[in-house]
C-alpha positions in Angstrom: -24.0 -93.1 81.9 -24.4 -93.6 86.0 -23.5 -97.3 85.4 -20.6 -96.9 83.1 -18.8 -94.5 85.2 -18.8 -96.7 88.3 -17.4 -99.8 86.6 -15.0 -97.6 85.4 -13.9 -95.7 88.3 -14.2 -99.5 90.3 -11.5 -100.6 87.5 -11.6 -103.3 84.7 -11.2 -107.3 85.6 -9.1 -109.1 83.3 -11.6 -111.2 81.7 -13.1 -108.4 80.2 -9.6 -106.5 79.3 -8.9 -109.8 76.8 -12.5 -109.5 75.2 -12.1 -105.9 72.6 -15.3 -106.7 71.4 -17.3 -106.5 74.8 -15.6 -103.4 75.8 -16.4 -101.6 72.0 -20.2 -102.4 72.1 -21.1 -100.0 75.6 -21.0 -96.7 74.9 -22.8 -93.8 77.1 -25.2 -92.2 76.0 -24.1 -89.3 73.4 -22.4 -92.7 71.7 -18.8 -92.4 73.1 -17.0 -95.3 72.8 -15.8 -95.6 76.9 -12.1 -95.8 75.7 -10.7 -95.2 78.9 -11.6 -98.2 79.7 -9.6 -100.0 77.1 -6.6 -97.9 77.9 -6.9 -98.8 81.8 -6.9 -102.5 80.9 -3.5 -101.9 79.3 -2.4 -100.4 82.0 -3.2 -103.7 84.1 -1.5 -106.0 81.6 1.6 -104.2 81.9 1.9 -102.4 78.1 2.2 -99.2 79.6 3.6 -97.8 83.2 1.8 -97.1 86.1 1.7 -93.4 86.5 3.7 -93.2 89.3 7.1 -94.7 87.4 7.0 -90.3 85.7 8.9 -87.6 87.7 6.7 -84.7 87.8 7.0 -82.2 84.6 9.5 -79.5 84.7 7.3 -77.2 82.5 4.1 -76.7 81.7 0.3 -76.9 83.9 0.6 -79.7 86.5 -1.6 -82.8 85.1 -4.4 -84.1 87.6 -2.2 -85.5 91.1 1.2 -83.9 89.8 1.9 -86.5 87.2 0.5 -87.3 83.5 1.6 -91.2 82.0 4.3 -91.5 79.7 4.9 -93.7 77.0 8.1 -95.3 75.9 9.3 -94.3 72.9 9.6 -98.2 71.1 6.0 -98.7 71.9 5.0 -94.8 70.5 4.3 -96.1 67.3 2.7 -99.3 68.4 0.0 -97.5 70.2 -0.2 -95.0 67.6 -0.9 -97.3 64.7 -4.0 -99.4 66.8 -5.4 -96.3 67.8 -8.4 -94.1 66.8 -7.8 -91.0 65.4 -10.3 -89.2 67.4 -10.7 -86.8 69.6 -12.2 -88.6 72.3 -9.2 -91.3 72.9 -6.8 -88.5 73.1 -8.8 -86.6 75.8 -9.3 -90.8 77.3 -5.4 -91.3 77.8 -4.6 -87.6 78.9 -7.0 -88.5 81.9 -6.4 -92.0 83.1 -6.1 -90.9 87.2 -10.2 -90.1 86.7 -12.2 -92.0 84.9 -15.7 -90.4 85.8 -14.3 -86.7 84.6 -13.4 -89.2 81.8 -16.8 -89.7 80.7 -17.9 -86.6 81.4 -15.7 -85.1 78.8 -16.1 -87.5 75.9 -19.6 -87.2 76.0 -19.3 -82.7 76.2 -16.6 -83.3 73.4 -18.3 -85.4 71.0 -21.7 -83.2 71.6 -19.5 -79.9 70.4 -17.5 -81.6 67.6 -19.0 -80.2 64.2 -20.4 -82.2 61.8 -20.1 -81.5 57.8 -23.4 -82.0 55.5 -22.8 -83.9 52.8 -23.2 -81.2 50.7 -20.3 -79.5 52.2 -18.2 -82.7 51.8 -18.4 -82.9 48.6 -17.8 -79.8 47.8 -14.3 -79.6 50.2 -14.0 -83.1 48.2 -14.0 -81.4 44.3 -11.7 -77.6 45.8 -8.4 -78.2 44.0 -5.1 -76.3 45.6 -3.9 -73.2 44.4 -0.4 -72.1 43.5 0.5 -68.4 44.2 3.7 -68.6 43.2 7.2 -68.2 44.1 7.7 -65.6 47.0 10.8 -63.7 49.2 12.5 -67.0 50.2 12.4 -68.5 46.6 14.4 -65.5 45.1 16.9 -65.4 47.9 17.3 -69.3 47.0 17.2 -68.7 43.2 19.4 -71.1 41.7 20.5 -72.8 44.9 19.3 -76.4 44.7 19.6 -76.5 40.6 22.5 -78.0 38.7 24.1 -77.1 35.4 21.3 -76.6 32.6 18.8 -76.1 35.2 15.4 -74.3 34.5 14.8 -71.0 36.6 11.2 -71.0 37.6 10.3 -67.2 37.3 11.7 -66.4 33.8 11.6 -70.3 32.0 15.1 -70.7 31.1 19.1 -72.0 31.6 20.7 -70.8 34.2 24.3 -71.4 36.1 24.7 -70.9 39.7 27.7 -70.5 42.2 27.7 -73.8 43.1 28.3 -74.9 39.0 30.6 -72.4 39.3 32.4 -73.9 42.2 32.7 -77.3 41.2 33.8 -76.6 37.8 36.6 -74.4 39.0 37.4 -76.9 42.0 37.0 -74.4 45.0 34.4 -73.6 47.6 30.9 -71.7 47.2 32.0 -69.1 49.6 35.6 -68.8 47.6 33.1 -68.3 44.3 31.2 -65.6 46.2 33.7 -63.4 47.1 35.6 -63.9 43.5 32.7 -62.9 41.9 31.5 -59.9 44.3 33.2 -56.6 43.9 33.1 -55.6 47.1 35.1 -58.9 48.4 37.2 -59.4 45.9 40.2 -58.3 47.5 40.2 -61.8 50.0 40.5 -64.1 47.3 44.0 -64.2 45.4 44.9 -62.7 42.7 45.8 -66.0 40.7 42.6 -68.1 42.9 40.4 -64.8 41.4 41.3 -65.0 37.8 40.5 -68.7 37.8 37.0 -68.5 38.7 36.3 -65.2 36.4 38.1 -67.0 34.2 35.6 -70.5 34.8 32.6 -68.4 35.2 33.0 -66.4 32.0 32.9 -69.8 30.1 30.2 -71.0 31.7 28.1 -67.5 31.0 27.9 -67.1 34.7 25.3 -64.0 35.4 24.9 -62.8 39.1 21.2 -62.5 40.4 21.1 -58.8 41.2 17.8 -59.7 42.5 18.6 -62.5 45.1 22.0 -60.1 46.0 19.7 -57.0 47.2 17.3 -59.0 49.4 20.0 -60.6 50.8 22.4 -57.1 51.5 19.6 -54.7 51.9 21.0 -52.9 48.8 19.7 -52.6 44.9 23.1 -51.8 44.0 22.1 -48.8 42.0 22.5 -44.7 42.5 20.6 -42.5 41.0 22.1 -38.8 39.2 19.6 -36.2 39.2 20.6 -33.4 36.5 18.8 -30.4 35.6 18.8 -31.0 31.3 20.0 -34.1 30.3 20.5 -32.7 26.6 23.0 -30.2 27.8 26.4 -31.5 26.6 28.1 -30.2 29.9 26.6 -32.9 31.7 27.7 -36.0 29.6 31.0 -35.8 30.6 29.6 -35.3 34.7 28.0 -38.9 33.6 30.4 -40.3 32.1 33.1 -39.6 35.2 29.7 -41.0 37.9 29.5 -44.3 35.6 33.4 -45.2 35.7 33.4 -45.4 39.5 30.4 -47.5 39.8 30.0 -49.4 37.4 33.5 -51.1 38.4 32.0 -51.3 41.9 28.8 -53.5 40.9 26.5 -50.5 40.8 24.1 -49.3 38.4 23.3 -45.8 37.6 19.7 -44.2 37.0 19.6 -40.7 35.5 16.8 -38.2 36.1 16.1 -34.8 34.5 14.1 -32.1 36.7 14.8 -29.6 34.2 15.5 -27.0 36.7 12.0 -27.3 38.5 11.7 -27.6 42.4 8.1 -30.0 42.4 9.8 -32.0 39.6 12.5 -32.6 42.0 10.6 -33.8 44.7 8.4 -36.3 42.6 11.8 -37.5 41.6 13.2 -38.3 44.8 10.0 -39.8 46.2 10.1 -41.5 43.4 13.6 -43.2 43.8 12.7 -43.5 47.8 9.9 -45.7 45.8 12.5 -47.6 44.1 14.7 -47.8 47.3 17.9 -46.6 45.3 21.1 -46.8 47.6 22.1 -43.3 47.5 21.6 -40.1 45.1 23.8 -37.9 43.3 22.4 -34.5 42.8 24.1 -31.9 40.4 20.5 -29.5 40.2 19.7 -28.2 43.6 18.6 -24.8 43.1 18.2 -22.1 45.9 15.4 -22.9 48.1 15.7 -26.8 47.5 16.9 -27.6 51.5 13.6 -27.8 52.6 13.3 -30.7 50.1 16.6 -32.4 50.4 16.3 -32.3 54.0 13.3 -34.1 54.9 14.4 -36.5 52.6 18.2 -37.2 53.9 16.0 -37.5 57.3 14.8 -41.0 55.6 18.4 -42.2 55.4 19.5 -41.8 52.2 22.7 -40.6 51.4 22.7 -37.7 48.9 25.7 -36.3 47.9 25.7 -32.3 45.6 28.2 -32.5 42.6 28.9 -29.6 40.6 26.8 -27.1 43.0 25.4 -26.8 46.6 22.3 -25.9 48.0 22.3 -22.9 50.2 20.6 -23.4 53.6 22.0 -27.7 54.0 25.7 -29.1 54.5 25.9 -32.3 52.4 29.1 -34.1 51.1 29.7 -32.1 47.9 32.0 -32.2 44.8 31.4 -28.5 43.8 33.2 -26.3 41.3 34.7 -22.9 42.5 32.7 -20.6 40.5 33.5 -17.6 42.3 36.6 -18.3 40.7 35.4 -18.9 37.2 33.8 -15.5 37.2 37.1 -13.5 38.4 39.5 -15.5 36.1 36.8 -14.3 33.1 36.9 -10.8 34.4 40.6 -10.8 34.9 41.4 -12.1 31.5 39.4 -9.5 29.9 40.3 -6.8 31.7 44.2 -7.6 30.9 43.4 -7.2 27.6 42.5 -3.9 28.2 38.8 -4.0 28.0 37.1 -1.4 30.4 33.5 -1.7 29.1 32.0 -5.4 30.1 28.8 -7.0 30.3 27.7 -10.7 31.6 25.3 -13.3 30.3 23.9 -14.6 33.1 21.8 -17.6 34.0 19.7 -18.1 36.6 20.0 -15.9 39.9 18.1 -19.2 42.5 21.4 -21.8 40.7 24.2 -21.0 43.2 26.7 -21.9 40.8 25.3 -19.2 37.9 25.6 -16.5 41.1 28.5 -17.1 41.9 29.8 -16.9 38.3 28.2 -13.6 38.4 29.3 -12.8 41.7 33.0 -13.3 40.8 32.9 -11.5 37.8 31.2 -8.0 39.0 33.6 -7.9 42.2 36.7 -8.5 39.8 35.5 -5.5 37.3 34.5 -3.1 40.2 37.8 -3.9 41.9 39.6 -3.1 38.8 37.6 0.1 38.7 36.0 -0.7 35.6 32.2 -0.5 33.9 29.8 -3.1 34.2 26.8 -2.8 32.0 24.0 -4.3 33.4 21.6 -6.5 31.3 18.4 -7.1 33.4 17.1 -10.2 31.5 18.8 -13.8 32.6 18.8 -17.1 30.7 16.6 -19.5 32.2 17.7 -22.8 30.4 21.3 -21.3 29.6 20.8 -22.5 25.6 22.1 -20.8 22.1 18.3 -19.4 21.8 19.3 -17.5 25.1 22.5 -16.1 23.8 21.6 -15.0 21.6 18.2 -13.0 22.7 20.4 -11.6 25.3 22.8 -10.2 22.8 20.4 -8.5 21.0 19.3 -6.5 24.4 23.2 -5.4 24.5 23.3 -4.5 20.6 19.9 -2.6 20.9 20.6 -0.9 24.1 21.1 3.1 23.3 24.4 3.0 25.9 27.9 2.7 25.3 28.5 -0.8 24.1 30.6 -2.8 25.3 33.4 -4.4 24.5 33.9 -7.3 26.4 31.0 -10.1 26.8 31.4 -13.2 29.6 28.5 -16.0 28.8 27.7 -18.0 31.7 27.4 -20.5 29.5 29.5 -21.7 26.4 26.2 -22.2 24.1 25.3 -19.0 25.6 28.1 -17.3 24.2 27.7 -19.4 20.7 24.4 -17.9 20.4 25.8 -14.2 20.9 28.5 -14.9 18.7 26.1 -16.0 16.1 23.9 -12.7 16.2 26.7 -10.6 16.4 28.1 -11.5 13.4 24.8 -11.2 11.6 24.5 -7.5 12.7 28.3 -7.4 11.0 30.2 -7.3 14.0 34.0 -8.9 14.1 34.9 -11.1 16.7 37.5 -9.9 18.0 38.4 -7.4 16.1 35.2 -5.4 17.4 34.5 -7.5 20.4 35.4 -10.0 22.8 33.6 -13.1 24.3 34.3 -15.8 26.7 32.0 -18.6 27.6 31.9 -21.2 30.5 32.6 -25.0 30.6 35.1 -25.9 27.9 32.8 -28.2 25.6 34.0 -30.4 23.2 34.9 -28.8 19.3 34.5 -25.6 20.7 38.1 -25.1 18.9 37.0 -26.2 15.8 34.7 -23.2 15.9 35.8 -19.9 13.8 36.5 -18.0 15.6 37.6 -20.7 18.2 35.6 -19.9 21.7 37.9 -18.7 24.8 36.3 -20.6 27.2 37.0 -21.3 31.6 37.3 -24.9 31.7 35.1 -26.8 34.6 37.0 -30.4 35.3 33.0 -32.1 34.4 34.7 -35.5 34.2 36.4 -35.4 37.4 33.7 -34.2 39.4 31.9 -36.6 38.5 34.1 -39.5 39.3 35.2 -37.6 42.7 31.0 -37.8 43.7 30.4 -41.2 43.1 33.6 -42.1 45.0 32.3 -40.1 47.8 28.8 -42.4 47.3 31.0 -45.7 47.5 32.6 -44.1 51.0 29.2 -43.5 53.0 28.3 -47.2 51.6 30.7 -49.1 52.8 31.8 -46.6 55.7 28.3 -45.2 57.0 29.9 -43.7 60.3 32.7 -41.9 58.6 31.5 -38.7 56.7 33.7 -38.0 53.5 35.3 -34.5 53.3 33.8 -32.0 50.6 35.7 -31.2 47.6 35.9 -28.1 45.6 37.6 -28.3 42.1 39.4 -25.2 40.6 38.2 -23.9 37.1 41.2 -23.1 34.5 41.2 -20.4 32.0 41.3 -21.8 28.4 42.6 -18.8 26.0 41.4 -19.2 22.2 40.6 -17.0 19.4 37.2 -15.4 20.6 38.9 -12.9 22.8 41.4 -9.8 21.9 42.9 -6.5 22.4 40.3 -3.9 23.2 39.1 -2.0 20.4 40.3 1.5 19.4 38.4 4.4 20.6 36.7 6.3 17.4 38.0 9.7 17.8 36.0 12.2 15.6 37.6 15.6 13.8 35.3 18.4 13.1 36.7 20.2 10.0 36.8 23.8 10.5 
């Protein structure tokens, strides 16, 4: 090794620079090839510059004197392909300016450099690659480097992209994009915009809702939470929430916590889950702010339809039941009606106390009797109706006349069991329910009811959703819809007071 450092560090003559095959047989003493050697015969001949043609680097750990060789780039891949693709040469040609640290190193290098068994080989030899599959980036690229009739790798079959699109309709991709994207669609033309739906239609163009919500940081859907999704007064709420978003690219999701506070909060977890891009919520019940509050504090935008939540201020599309319950209790009392009793719902649903709120400050303004029925409905059904109609009829007080359902299948229920006990309606007494639901004047007698605008509420909250999504720093302003009085055949004069005669 002492030998083969000092003829290298005392250079290489050229006589032994032109012979490859005398400078390949001495190696030290671990079996290094002395390749630094070769490299500094090169250097003599002239195939690579001397070291001190390189500026010093601008970056980086200063090589050994301040410079480190360079090679041109039209010999790179000259030198490349003659040379050994070992460790050993690399470490060689780094290190030209000291040969004996040259040495030195090879040998240390080659000494740590693993070795495989054969067994291990062979086994490396027969492991086959694995394929896990499309991830993120492929679905953001879904459908971007396919043509017409090409095969979409996650689901197996036919699939059109913008850029078919494009080119079949002659515009850009970008132009395609924005046609095709509700929420862009007003910069394209009204003339350019038809075209491509037109094209895109034909070519049974379907957008990648997928691809589109990685990309925005949306899933273009909205969840409705309701509190009984088999009580007809909420269809039309639906209905009104799926004409504004649907037109807007959004689905809806639709949720039931059938008026029960945990249910609520596995719901809305839940949809957190599921990353939903905002929430309408038409059943918060009192005591529900704690919920809704920790849960607005994750950023999602809930807006109340229909009712609020005592104790939080969210953007809400509420009904003024306050005055539902005073146009009920004014309309009865005009008839002259001075004995009245109310159906109520729940006390912890704000908009069922307020109903009953309105209607015992109207009857005690008007200096009239309330009878008080202590039981409540808890689901606001017929079955409810009608069992607290029975408490009314059985009661050993004064009955009376006039009956306000805070519900309209409340009062159906009544209506029922009051007939069966042979009552007239309205001959004996009147009733008046809440909502307005459909073929309620088909009914005999036909229900007077105080009409809630369902439809429009609903419509009104989802366009407040669509405002805090595309205009997060601008709060909308709350809305409060007014209740109208709908007069049908289920409400009358006051009955006659029986006056008895004793017969002397």
């Amino acid at each position: 090794m002492t030998d083969a450092m000092q003829r290298c560090e005392g250079g290489v003559d050229d006589s032994s620079a032109g012979s490859p095959s005398s400078v390949s047989d001495e190696t030290d003493p671990a079996g290094v090839v002395l390749e630094a050697r070769v490299v500094q015969a090169r250097v003599t001949q002239g195939r690579y510059p001397t070291l001190s043609e390189r500026p010093v680097p601008r970056h980086g750990r200063l090589q050994p004197k301040g410079t480190r060789p360079v090679v041109p780039s039209a010999q790179v891949g000259a030198r490349r392909s003659g040379a050994t693709d070992n460790r050993s040469a690399r470490l060689a040609y780094a290190n030209l300016t000291n040969c004996g640290a040259i040495a030195k190193r090879l040998a240390r290098a080659n000494r740590a450099q693993p070795r495989e068994c054969s067994v291990t080989a062979q086994r490396r030899a027969r492991s086959r690659a694995v394929n896990v599959g499309p991830g993120a980036g492929h679905l953001l690229m879904a459908g971007r480097d396919r043509g017409v009739g090409g095969r979409d790798a996650r689901q197996g079959r036919t699939t059109v992209t913008l850029e078919d699109v494009a080119r079949a309709a002659g515009v850009h991709y970008s132009t395609v994009s924005r046609a095709l994207d509700p929420t862009a669609v007003r910069r394209v033309s009204v003339d350019t915009r038809k075209h491509i739906q037109s094209v895109a239609k034909k070519m049974g163009y379907q957008p990648d809702m997928v691809a589109t919500g990685l990309k925005r940081g949306r899933t273009q859907t909205v969840a409705a939470i309701v509190a009984d999704l088999g009580n007809p007064s909420i269809a039309p709420v639906l209905r009104g929430i799926a004409s504004r978003l649907e037109p807007a690219g959004f689905m809806s999701l639709f949720a039931e916590t059938q008026d029960d506070s945990s249910r609520l909060e596995r719901i809305l977890n839940h949809l957190l889950s599921r990353r939903v891009d905002a929430i309408i919520l038409t059943a918060g019940r009192v005591g529900d702010s704690r919920i809704l509050r920790r849960f607005v504090g994750r950023g999602i935008p809930v807006v109340l339809a229909l009712q609020g939540v005592p104790g939080i201020r969210l953007p809400s599309c509420t009904n003024d039941d306050l005055l539902g319950g005073t146009l009920a209790a004014q309309h009865l009392l005009g008839l002259g009606h001075r004995r009245l009793a109310q159906l109520r719902g729940r006390a912890d649903v704000q908009s069922l106390s307020q109903r009953a709120k309105g209607f015992s400050k109207a009857i005690a303004a008007a200096g009239a009797t309330e009878v008080i029925i202590p039981s409540t409905a808890p689901l606001g059904t017929a079955d409810d109706g009608r069992r607290l109609m029975r408490v009314v009829l059985e009661s050993k007080r004064a009955q009376p006349t006039g009956v306000f359902a805070h519900h309209d299948l409340m009062a159906l229920g009544a209506l029922t069991l009051a007939e069966e006990r042979g009552l007239n309606c309205p001959r004996d007494f009147s009733i008046i329910g809440y909502h307005d639901l459909p073929n309620l004047e088909r009914l005999v007698p036909a229900l007077t009811t105080i009409r809630q605008p369902l439809e429009e509420a609903g419509r009104a909250a989802s366009d407040m959703v669509l405002h805090i999504l595309n205009s997060p720093s601008r709060q909308p302003r709350s809305h409060r819809l007014a209740p109208t009085l709908v007069v049908r055949q289920s409400t009358g004069p006051a009955p006659e007071p029986v006056i008895q005669t004793v017969r002397k």
